[in-house]
C-alpha positions as CSV (number, residue, x, y, z in Angstrom):
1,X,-19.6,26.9,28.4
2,X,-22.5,24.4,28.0
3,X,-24.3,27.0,25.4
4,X,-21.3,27.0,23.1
5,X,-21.5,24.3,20.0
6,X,-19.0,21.5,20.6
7,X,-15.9,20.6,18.6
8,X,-16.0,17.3,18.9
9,X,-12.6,15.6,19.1
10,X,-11.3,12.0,18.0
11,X,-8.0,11.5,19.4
12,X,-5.5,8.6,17.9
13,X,-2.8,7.5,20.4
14,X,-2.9,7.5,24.3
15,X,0.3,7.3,25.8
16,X,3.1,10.5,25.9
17,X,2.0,13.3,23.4
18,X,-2.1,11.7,23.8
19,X,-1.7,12.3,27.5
20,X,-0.5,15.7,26.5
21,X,-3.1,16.5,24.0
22,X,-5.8,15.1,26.1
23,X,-4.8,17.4,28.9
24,X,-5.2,20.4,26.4
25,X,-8.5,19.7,25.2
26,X,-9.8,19.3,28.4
27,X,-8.0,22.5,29.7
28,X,-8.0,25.1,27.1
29,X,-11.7,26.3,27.6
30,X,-11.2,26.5,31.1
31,X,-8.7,29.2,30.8
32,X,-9.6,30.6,27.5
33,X,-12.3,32.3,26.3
34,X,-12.9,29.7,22.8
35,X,-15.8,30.3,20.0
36,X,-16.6,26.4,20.2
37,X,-16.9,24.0,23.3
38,X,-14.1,20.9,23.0
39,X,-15.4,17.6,23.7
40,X,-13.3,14.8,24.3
41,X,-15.8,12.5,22.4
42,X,-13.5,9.2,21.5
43,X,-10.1,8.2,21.8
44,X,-8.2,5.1,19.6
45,X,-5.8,3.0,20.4
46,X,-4.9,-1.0,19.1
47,X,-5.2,-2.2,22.5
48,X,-8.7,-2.3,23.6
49,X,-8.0,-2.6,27.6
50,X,-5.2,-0.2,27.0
51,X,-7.6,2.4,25.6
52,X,-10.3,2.2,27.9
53,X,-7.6,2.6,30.7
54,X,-6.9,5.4,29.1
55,X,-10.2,7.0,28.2
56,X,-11.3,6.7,32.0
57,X,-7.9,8.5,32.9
58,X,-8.0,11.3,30.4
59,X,-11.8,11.8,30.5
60,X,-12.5,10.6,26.6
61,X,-16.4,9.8,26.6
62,X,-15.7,6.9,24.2
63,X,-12.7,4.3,22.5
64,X,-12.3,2.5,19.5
65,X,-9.6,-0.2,18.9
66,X,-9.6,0.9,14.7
67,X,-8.8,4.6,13.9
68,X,-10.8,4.0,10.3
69,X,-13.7,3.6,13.0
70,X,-13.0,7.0,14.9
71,X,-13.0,8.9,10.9
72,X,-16.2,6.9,9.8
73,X,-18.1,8.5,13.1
74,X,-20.6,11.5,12.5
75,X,-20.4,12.8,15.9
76,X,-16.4,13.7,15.4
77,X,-15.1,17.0,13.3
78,X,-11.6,16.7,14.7
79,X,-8.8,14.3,14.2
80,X,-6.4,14.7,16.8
81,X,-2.8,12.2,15.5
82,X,-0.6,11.3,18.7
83,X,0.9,8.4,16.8
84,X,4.4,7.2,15.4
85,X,5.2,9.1,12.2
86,X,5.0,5.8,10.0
87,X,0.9,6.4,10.1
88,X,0.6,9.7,10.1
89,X,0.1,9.9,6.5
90,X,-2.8,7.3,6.3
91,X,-4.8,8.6,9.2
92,X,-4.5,12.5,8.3
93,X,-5.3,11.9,4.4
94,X,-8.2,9.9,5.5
95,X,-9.4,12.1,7.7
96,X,-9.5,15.3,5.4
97,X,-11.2,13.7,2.8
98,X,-14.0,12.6,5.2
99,X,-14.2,16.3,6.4
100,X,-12.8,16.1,9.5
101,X,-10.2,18.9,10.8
102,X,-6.8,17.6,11.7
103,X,-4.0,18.0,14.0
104,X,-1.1,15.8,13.7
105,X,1.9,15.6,15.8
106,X,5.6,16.3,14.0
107,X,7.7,15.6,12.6
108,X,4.6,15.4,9.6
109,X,5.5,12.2,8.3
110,X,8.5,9.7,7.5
111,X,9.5,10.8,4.1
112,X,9.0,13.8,1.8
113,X,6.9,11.8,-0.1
114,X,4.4,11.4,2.6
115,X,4.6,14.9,3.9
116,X,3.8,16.1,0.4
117,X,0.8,13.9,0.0
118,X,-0.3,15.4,3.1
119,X,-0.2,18.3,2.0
120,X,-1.5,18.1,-1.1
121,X,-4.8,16.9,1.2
122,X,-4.5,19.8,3.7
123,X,-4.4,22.3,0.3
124,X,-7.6,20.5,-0.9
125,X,-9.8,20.3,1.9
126,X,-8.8,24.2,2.6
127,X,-10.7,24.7,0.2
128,X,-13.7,22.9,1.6
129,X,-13.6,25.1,4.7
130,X,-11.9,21.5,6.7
131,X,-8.3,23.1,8.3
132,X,-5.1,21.3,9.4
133,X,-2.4,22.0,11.6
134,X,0.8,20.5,12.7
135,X,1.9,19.8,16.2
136,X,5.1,22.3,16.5
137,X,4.2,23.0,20.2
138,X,7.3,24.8,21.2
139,X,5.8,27.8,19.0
140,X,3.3,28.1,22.0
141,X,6.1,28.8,24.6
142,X,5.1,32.2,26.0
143,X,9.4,33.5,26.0
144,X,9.7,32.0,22.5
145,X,6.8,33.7,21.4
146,X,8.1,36.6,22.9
147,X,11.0,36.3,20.9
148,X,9.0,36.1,17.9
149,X,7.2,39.1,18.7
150,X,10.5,41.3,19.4
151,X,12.2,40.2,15.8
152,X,8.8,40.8,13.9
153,X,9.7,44.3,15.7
154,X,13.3,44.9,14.3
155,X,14.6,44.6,17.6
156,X,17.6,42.7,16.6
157,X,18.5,44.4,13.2
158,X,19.5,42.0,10.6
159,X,19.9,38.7,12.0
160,X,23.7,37.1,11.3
161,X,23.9,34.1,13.3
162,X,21.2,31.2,14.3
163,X,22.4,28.3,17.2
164,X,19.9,25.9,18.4
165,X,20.5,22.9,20.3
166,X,17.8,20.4,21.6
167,X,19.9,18.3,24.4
168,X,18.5,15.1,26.4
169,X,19.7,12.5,28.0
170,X,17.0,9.5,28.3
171,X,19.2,7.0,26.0
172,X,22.1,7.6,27.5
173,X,22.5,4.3,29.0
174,X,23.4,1.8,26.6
175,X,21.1,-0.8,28.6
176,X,17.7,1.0,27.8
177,X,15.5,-0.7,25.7
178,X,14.7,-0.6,22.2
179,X,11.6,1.0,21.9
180,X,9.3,2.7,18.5
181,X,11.4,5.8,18.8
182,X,14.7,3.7,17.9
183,X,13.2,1.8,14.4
184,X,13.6,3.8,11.5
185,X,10.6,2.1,9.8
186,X,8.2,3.6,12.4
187,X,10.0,6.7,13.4
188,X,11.5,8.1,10.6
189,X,15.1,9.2,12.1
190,X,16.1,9.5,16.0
191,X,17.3,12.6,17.2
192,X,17.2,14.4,13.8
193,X,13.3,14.0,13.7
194,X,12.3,13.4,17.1
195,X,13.5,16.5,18.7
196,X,15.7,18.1,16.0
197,X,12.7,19.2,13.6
198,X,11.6,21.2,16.4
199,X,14.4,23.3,16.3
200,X,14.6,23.6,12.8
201,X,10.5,24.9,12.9
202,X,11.8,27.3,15.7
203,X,14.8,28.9,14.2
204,X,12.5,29.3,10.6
205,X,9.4,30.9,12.5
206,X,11.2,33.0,14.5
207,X,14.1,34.2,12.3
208,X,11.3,34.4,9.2
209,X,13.8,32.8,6.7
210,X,13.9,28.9,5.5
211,X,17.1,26.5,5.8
212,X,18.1,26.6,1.6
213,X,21.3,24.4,2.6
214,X,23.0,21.8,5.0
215,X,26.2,20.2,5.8
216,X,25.9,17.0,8.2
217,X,27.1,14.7,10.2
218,X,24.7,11.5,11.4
219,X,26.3,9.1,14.7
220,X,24.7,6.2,16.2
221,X,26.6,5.3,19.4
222,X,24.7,2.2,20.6
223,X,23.8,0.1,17.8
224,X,21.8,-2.8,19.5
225,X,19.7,-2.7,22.2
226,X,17.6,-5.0,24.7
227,X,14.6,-5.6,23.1
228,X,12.3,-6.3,26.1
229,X,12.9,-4.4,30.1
230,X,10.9,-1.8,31.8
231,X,9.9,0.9,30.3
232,X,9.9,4.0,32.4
233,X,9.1,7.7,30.3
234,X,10.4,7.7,27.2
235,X,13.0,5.3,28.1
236,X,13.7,2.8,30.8
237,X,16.1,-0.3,31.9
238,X,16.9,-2.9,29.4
239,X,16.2,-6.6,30.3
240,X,19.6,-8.5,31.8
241,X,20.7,-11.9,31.3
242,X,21.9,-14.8,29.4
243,X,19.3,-15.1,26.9
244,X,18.3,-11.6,26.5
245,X,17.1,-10.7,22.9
246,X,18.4,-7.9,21.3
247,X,17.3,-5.4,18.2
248,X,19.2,-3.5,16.1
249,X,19.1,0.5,16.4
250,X,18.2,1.7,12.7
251,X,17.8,5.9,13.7
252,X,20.4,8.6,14.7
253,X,21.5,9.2,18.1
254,X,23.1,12.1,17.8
255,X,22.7,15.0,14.4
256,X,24.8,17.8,14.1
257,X,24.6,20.7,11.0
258,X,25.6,23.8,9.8
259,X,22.5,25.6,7.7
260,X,22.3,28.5,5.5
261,X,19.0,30.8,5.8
262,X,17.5,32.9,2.6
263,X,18.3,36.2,2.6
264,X,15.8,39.3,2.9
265,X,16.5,42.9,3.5
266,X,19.2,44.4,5.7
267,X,19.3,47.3,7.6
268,X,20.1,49.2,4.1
269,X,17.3,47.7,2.9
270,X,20.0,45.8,-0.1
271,X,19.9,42.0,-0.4
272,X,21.9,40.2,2.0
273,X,23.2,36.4,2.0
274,X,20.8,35.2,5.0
275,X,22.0,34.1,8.3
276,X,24.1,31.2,9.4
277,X,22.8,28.9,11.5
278,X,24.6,25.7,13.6
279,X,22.0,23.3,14.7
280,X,23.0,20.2,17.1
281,X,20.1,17.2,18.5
282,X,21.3,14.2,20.3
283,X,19.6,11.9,23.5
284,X,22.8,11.6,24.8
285,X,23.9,14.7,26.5
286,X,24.4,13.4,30.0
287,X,22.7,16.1,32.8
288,X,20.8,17.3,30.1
289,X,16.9,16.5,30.4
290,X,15.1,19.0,27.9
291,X,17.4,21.8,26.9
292,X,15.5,23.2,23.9
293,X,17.8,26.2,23.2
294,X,18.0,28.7,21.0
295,X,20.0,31.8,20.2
296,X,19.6,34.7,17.4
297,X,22.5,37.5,16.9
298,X,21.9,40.4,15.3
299,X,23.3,43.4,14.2
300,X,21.2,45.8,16.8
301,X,21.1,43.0,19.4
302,X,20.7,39.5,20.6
303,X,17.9,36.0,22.2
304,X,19.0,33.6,23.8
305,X,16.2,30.7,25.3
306,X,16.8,27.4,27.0
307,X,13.5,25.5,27.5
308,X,14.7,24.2,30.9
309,X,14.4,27.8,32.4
310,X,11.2,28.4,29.9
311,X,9.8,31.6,31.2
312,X,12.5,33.1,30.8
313,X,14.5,34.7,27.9
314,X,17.8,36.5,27.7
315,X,18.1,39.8,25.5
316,X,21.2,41.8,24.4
317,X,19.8,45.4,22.9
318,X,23.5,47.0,21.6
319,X,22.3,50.6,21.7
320,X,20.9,50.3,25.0
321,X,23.1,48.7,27.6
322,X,26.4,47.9,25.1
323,X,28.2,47.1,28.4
324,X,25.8,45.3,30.0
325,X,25.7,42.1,28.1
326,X,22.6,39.9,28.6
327,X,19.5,41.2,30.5
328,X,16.8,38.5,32.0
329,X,12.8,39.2,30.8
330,X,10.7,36.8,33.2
331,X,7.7,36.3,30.6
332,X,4.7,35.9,33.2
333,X,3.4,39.9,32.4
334,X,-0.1,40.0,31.2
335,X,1.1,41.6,27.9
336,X,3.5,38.9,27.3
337,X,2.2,35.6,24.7
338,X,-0.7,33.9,26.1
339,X,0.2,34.6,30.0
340,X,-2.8,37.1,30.4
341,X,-4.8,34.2,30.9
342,X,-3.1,32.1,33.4
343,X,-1.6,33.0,36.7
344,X,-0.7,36.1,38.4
345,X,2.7,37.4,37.6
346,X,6.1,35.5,38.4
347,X,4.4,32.4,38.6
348,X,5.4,30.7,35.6
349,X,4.1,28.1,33.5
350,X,5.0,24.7,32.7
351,X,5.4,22.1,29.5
352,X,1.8,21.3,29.8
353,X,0.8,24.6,28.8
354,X,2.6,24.9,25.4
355,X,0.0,22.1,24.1
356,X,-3.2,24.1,25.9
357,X,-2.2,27.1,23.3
358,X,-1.9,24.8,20.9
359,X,-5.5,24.1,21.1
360,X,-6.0,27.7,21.8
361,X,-4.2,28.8,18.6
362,X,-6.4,25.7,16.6
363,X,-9.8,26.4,17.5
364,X,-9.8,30.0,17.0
365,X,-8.1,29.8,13.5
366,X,-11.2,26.6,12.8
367,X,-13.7,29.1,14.0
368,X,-12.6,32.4,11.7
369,X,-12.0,29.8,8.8
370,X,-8.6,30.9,8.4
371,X,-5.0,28.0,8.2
372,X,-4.1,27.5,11.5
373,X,-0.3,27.6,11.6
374,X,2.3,25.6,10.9
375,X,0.3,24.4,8.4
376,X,1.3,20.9,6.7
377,X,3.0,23.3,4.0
378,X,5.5,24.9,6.8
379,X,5.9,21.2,7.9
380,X,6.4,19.9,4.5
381,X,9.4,22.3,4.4
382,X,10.8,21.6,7.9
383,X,10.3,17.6,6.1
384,X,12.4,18.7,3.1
385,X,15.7,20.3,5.6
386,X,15.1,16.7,7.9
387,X,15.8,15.0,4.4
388,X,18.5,17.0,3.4
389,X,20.5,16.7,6.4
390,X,20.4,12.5,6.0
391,X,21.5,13.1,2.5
392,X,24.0,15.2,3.1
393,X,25.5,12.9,6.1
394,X,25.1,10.0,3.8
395,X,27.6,11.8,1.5
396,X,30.6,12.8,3.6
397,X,28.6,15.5,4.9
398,X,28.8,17.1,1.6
399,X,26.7,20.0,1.2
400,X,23.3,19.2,0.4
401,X,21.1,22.1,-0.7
402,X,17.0,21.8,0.5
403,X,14.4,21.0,-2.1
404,X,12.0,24.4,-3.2
């Protein structure tokens, strides 16, 4: 690997999603056979003891306490964004107009303004030969690759009906502190962006057809929280007592929303209205730790996926078994989405390896100078159907239709 010419990496953020992007970089060339050798070259972060913690953990070469720093550098092409949404829009537009790639973690931005600013940046430096890419990891799940593979195949006819549900339950104790993820200056929304834009990016790239409308319903359930505790994962244990300080919670905890799809050609090959889709995202769902799950119905067949049993995924095929119901496909075969390269077969993979495809997917699309997807363009959209379903809550749940 030593012979290959290095992509030098600049990573911004070090706690959850740098700890999994970090782990990426470092792993991806090991298992895969890349055109370009990753180097881990500098990681960011405000606190400097915090980042050099960080860096020694991780195995970054070098820190800086200023991201500006970490763009001005000649010896990075890669902008790696593991921040809160609220900066992802300075940091990435910087960093394409200095020529550096960029991968940015989702939801894009905070606002459709942003994401569209963003993108507007992405489409310009394109065109330099300087690529970006946002961080929709779940796309990298071998099963719901799989499933995007067997619908690209007409394997389920014309699809009718969408479901997705993204269920956790790390806030479920009205005690856990307020943390980043809870402010809706920094985050954006709660459960709508945080884990909710996932599904949406799932159900569009799989299914092929964009959310055109929404009807929505927004609930907070705890509206104040401990502002200091311990903070254990995402969440933790509030502090306790007398004097204890408490913030307000300004985000979602719980989204729920029916969705229209665009329509495309049925079996007939007419027109046809598009699917229907029901899409629920809440922190709350007691027992629930990270059900990512999504099901597609169509008129030859039917997926199902849950993310908690992630290498597998459920198929239906009507002509085939039409008493059958539900067959189980393990997706740890060589021929399966990006298994080949990892462990022999039934030994599955785990949530670590969605972000080393990532990378993967990244440096091979940077290295045949071709847009790496989802591009800030597909997020931009997933941006405009987060947007309309806060409108359309806002308004008695009115339907709200999604901005072109």
């Amino acid at each position: 690997m030593s012979d290959r010419k290095p992509l030098r990496v600049g990573m911004v953020g070090y706690a959850f999603m740098g700890a999994a992007h970090s782990h990426a970089w470092r792993t991806a060339p090991r298992f895969f056979d890349l055109p370009v050798q990753p180097q881990l070259s500098a990681l960011a972060g405000r606190n400097a003891e915090g980042v050099r913690a960080a860096a020694g953990k991780f195995g970054w070469d070098s820190t800086e306490t200023d991201w500006r720093r970490l763009i001005e550098r000649d010896d990075i092409d890669l902008i790696d964004i593991c921040t809160p949404g609220n900066t992802h829009a300075e940091i990435a537009i910087a960093a394409l107009e200095a020529g550096k790639h960029v991968l940015c973690e989702k939801p894009l931005a905070n606002s459709v303004e942003e994401a569209e600013r963003m993108t507007a940046a992405a489409d310009a430096a394109a065109a330099r030969g300087v690529y970006s890419m946002c961080g929709f990891s779940y796309r990298r799940t071998p099963a719901l690759a799989l499933a995007k593979r067997m619908v690209d195949a007409g394997r389920l006819g014309q699809i009718r009906h969408v479901r997705a549900q993204y269920l956790q339950d790390w806030l479920s104790d009205a005690t856990a502190p307020l943390t980043w993820r809870l402010d809706k200056e920094k985050s954006g929304s709660g459960s709508l962006g945080d884990i909710g834009a996932h599904s949406i990016d799932a159900a569009q790239w799989i299914t092929g057809r964009r959310i055109t409308g929404v009807s929505a319903l927004l609930e907070t359930f705890v509206k104040e929280r401990p502002v200091g505790g311990d903070f254990v994962g995402l969440g933790g244990h509030g502090a306790t007592g007398e004097d204890v300080e408490f913030g307000p919670v300004t985000v979602d905890d719980a989204a729920i929303f029916s969705a229209r799809f665009d329509g495309g050609a049925s079996d007939g090959g007419a027109s046809d209205g598009g699917p229907v889709g029901v899409f629920e995202a809440t922190r709350f769902a007691l027992g629930r730790k990270n059900a990512m799950r999504l099901e597609l119905n169509g008129t030859k067949g039917s997926l199902a996926f849950d993310f908690e049993d992630m290498n597998s995924l459920s198929f239906y095929d009507a002509a085939e078994e039409p008493d059958a119901g539900f067959r189980r496909i393990q997706v740890t075969e060589p021929e399966h989405p990006y298994t080949g390269n990892w462990w022999p077969v039934g030994h599955g993979l785990g949530y670590e390896h969605v972000f080393t495809h990532q990378v993967v997917d990244l440096i091979n699309a940077i290295s045949e100078e071709r847009q790496p997807s989802p591009s800030f363009a597909e997020a931009l959209q997933v941006q405009k159907v987060l947007a309309a379903v806060e409108a359309s809550a806002s308004d008695d749940s009115r339907w709200q239709k999604v901005a072109p």
